[in-house]
N, C-alpha and C positions, 0 to 999 in steps of 0.2 A: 243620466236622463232616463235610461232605462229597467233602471234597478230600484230594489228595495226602499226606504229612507233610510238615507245618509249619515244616518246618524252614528257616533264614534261605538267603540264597543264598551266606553267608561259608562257614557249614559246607556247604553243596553245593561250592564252589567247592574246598574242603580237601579233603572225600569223593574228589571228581572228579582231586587232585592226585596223593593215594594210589591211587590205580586208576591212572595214567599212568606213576607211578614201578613199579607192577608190571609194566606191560603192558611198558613198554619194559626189563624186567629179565628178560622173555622167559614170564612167566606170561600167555598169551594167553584159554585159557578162563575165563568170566565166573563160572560156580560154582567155581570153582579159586581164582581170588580172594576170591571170596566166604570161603569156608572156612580158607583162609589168615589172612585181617583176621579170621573168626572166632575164631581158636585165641588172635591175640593180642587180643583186647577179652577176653574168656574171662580170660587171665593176668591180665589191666589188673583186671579186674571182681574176682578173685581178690584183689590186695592190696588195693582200697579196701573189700572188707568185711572182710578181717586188720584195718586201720586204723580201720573202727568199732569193733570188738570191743577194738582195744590201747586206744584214748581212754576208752570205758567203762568197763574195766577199772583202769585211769590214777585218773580220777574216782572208782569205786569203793575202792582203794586193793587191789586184789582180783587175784588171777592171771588171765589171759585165758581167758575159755569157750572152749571146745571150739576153740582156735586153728587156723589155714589152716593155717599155716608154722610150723614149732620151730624155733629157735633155729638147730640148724646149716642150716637152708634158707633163711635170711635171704636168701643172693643171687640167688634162683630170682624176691624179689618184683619187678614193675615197676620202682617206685622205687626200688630199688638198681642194676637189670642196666642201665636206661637212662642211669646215668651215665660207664657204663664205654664203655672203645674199641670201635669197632666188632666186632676180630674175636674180643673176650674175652664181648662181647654173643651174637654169633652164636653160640660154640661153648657158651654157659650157658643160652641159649635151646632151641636143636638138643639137643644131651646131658640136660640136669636140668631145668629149667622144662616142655617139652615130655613128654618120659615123666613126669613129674610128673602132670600135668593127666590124663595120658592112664588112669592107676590111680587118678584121684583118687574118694575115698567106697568104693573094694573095701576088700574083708576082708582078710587076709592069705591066704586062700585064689582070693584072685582072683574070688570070687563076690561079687552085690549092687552097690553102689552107687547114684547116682542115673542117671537117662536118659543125661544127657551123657555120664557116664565108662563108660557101657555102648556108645554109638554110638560113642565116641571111640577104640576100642581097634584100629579098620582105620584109624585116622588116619597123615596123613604132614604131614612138614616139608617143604613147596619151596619154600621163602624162597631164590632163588637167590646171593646173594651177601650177606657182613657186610657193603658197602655200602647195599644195597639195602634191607635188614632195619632199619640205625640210621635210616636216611633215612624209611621205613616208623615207627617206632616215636616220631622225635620230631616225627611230622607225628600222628598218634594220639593224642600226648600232649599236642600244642597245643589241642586238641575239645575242650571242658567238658562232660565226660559225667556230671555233677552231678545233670541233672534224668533224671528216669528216663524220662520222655515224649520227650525231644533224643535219650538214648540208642535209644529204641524207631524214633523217626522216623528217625535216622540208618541204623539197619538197615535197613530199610522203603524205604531212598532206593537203598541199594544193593543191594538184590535186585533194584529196580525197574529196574538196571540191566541185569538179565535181560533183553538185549530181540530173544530168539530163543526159538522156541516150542522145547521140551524135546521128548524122545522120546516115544512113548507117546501122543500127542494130550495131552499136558499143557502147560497154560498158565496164567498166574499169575493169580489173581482182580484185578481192581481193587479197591484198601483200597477204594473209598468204595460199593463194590455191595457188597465184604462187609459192611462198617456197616449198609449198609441191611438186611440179612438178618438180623444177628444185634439191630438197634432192632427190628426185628416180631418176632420171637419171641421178646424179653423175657427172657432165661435169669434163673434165681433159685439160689440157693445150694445149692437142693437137686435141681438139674438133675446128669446126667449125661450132660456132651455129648461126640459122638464126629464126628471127621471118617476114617472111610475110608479117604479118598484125599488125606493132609494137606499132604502136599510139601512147604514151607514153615512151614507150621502158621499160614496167614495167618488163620485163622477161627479158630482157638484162643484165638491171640493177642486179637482183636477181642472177642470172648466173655467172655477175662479180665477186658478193659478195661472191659467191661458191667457184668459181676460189682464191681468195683471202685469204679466208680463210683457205681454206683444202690444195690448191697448193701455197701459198705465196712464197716458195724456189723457186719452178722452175720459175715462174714467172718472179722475179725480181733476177734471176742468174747473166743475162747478160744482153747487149744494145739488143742484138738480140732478146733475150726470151721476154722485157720488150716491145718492136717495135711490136713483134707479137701480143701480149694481147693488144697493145691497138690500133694496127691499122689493125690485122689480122682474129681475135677470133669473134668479133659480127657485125652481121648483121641484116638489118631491112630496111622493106621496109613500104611506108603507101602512101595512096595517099590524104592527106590532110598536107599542109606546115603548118597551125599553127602545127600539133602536131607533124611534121619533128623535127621543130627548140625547141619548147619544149621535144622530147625523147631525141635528140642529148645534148642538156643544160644538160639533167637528168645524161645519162650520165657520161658529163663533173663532175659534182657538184660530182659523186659519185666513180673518178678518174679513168675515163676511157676515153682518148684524145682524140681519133679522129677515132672514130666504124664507120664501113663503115654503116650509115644509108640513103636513098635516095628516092629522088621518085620514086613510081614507082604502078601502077594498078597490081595487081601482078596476078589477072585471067585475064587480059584482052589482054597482051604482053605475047608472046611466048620469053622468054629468054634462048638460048642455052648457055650463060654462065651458069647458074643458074641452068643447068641439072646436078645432081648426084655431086652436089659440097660440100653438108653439110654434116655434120657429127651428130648433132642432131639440134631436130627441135622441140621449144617449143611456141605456136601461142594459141591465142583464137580469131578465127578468128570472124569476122562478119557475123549475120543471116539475111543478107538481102531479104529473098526471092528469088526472080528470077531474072535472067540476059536474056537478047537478047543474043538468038545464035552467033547472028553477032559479038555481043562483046564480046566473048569469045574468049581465045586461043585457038585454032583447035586444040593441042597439047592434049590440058585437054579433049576433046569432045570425041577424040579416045578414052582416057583409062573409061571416065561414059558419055555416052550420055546424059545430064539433062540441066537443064536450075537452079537449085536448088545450091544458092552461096555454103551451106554447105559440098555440094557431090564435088563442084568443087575444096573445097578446098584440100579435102580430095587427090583426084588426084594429085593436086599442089604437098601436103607433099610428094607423091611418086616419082614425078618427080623430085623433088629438091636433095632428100636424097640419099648420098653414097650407094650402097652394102655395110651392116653392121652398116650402120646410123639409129638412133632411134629417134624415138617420144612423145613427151607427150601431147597433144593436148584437149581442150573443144570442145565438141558437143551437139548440141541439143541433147533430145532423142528421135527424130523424123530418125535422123542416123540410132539407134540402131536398130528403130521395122519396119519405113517406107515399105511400100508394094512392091512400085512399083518398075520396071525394075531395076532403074538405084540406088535405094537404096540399095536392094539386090546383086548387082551388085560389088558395094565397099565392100560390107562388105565379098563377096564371094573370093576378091580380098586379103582382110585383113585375113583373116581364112585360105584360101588355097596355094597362092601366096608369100605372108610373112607371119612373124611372128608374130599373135598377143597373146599381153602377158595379156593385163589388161583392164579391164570395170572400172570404179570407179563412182556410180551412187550416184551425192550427190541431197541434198534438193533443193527444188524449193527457196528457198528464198535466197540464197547465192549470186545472185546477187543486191538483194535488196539495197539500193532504185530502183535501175537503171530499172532493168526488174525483173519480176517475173518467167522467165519461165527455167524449168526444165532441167539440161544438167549434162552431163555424159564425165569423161577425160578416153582418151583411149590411151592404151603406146602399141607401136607396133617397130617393128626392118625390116629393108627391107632388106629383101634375095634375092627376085626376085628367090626363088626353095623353097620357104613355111617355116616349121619349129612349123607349131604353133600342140603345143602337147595338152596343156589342157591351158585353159581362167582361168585368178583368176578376183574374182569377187567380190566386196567391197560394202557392204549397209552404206551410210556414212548416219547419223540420224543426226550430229550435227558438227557444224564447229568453234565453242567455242564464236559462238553470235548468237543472239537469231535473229528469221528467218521472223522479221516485217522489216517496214522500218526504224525502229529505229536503228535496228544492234547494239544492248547494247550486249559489251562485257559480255560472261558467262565462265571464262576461265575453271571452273572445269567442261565445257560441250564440250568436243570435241572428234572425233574420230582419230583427224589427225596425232598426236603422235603414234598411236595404228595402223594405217594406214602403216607409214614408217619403226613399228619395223616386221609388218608380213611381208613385202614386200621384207622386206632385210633375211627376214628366210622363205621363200618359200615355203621352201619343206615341213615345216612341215605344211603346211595347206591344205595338202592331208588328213591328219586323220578331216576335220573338217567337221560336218555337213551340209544339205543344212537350216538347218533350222537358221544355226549361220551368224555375220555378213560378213562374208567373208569366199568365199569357192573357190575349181576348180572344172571346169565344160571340160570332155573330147571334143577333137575337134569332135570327132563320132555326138555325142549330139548335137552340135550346130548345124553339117549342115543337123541333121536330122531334124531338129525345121527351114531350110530355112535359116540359116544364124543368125538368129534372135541375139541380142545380150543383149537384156532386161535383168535387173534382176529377174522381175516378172517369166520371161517365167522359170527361175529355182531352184527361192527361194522357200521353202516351207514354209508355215505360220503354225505354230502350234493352233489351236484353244482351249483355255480351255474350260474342261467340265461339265456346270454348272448342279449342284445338286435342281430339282426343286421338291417340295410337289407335292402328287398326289392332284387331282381335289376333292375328297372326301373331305380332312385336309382342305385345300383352303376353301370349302362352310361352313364346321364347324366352324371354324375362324373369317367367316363373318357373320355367324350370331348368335357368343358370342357378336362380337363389334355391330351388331343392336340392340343385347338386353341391352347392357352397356348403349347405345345412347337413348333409349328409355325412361330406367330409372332414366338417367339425364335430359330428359327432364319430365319426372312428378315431379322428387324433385324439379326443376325450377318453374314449373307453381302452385305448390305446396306454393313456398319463395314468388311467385308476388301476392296470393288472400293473 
């Protein structure tokens, strides 16, 4: 539950074979690849639900609903191109399968369709050779991408091979810190949840799988419950199309059709759709430093004067979220203790204004490889008339891998199990010390301390108290051992005449 994707080390080692067969075919960028294998899982995923609909249909004795492919696009499917030569494969792939996908769900006016085929329309082919592409496709084809959990982990393995921080101060969540964000805030069927700053759409996805799991009835009751969840329930915004058209794919692959994902600068547009429309809101947003005033929404400027991308996001979450809509969000912990005006400012917003519920201050190395630096998830509810009674306060020590860049699984070291069972028993971590991993701290307290949200500023350290020899025992001691030292050295010079 808390780890990596599950997936065996067979399919890692196939994953890892088609990444070499590209890298060495001259495709060096990691999202290049990415998007690449994405175009063809996308066609693969394409004929096996044609082949549900034709079996059905078959059984029915019935024409095929709303089919993929007609009749003369038959060789655009998988299992037909992959049996052909390579460079009959290449030029059916490149020419007709490819622009195929890329108009697939428009109108005949070229408007509408689903997410994919709207993110897909900047897309390109660099499959660099019909070698390289059959070599590619019958190593894809060997994967039993049957369960749709192998298929979702298989993705999940190779984004993870992401392993250079992106521009922007973006970096990839760890799957199992988003688990943990998206198990405490419980989403339910009639949430509308948005991430921001989605990149991937790794909290989407995670969200779905909530949804899935715990609400699978209501879900899939009806056309209408089924319409919602998958064209109503997630949202995502990013302002980079490669990882548009790769979060939108993720979600496809992990049965989620058509999530409202788009572009969009999301501090730099004032969107009045966008005001008080969510219902929770799960982001790890980007640390890029500073923005120009200018290109800021005036919107966000009002609620924290700063120039500081973190503070603006913070404002963002506020502005987006329902009355009654919650948060779970990564922070620097530059948020927490930050001095100046416009730091103290949010957090004075967060403590008095609404409701905050939680600090959660993990290790600096959780983001490893990607960045080293130190951040804290903060779960808050917006009231807009305050609420917050007492902060709980979590010292996470370990995340069940070890905190180099290696990230070697240690699963009997984690706190994050331990994490979600105090979390969901609350109350009883009133009885609990400051000196233990997790405490509450009254709201008195914090705005006596300025707002401050550190854990430092409340945890108390126990120091042990070491028993030392007085200086007298000490000197006697040392000079038993010169007189030892001495006498070994006369037996010595004693052995050498």
């Amino acid at each position: 539950m808390w780890g990596y994707p599950m997936i065996t080390g067979e399919i890692k080692s196939k994953v890892d074979r088609i990444w070499d067969t590209l890298w060495s075919g001259g495709i060096s960028n990691p999202l290049t690849i990415i998007e690449q294998l994405t175009y063809l899982l996308f066609i693969k995923r394409l004929d096996e639900i044609h082949t549900l609909k034709e079996s059905k249909a078959n059984r029915l004795k019935q024409p095929i609903e709303e089919p993929i492919f007609t009749p003369p696009q038959a060789q655009l499917r998988w299992s037909r191109f992959k049996e052909t030569s390579p460079d009959e494969m290449f030029a059916t792939v490149r020419d007709q399968a490819f622009p195929f996908i890329k108009t697939l769900g428009q109108s005949a006016s070229g408007e509408g369709g689903s997410t994919y085929s709207h993110h897909m329309k900047d897309a390109t082919f660099m499959m660099p050779t019909p070698r390289v592409l059959a070599n590619i496709v019958d190593q894809l084809d060997a994967i039993n991408m049957a369960d749709s959990d192998t298929k979702g982990d298989l993705y999940e393995y190779m984004l993870g091979k992401i392993a250079s921080a992106g521009q922007n101060g973006q970096f990839r969540s760890p799957r199992h810190i988003i688990q943990l964000m998206v198990d405490m805030t419980a989403p339910t069927p009639k949430d509308k949840i948005c991430d921001p700053s989605c990149g991937t759409a790794g909290f989407l996805v995670a969200a779905s799988e909530y949804l899935t799991t715990h609400h699978g009835d209501a879900i899939y009751k009806d056309a209408a419950a089924r319409r919602r969840f998958n064209e109503a329930t997630f949202h995502g915004y990013d302002f980079d199309s490669t990882m548009l058209r790769i979060g939108s794919m993720n979600m496809l692959l992990h049965g989620v059709e058509n999530p409202d994902i788009r572009y969009k600068d999301s501090l730099a547009e004032s969107d009045e759709d966008d005001t008080e429309k969510y219902s929770l809101l799960l982001a790890n947003p980007p640390f890029a430093g500073s923005l120009d005033y200018e290109s800021t929404a005036k919107d966000l400027q009002r609620i924290v004067k700063t120039k500081k991308t973190e503070l603006l996001f913070m404002a963002l979450f506020l502005r987006m979220l329902q009355t009654g809509g919650r948060a779970a969000v990564i922070v620097p912990d530059g948020v927490l203790f930050g001095s100046s005006n416009a730091h103290q400012q949010i957090r004075k917003i967060l403590v008095e204004d609404q409701k905050l519920q939680a600090v959660i201050s993990m290790p600096s190395g959780v983001f490893k490889p990607y960045a080293g630096v130190s951040t804290a998830i903060l779960f808050f509810t917006k009231t807009n008339s305050g609420g917050t009674d007492h902060v709980w306060f979590y010292d996470m020590q370990a995340d069940g891998f070890s905190l180099d860049d290696k990230r070697t699984p240690q699963p009997d070291k984690s706190d994050l199990p331990d994490i979600l069972q105090r979390w969901q028993t609350l109350a009883q971590e009133k009885s609990r010390a400051r000196t233990d991993s997790s405490f509450l701290v009254p709201k008195a307290e914090i705005v006596a301390n300025n707002y401050d949200l550190s854990l430092n500023r409340y945890k108390e350290v126990v120091h042990e108290t070491v028993e030392h020899d007085s200086p007298k025992t000490i000197l006697t001691r040392l000079a038993k051992l010169e007189d030892e030292i001495a006498k070994g050295r006369i037996e010595l010079e004693g052995l050498l005449k």
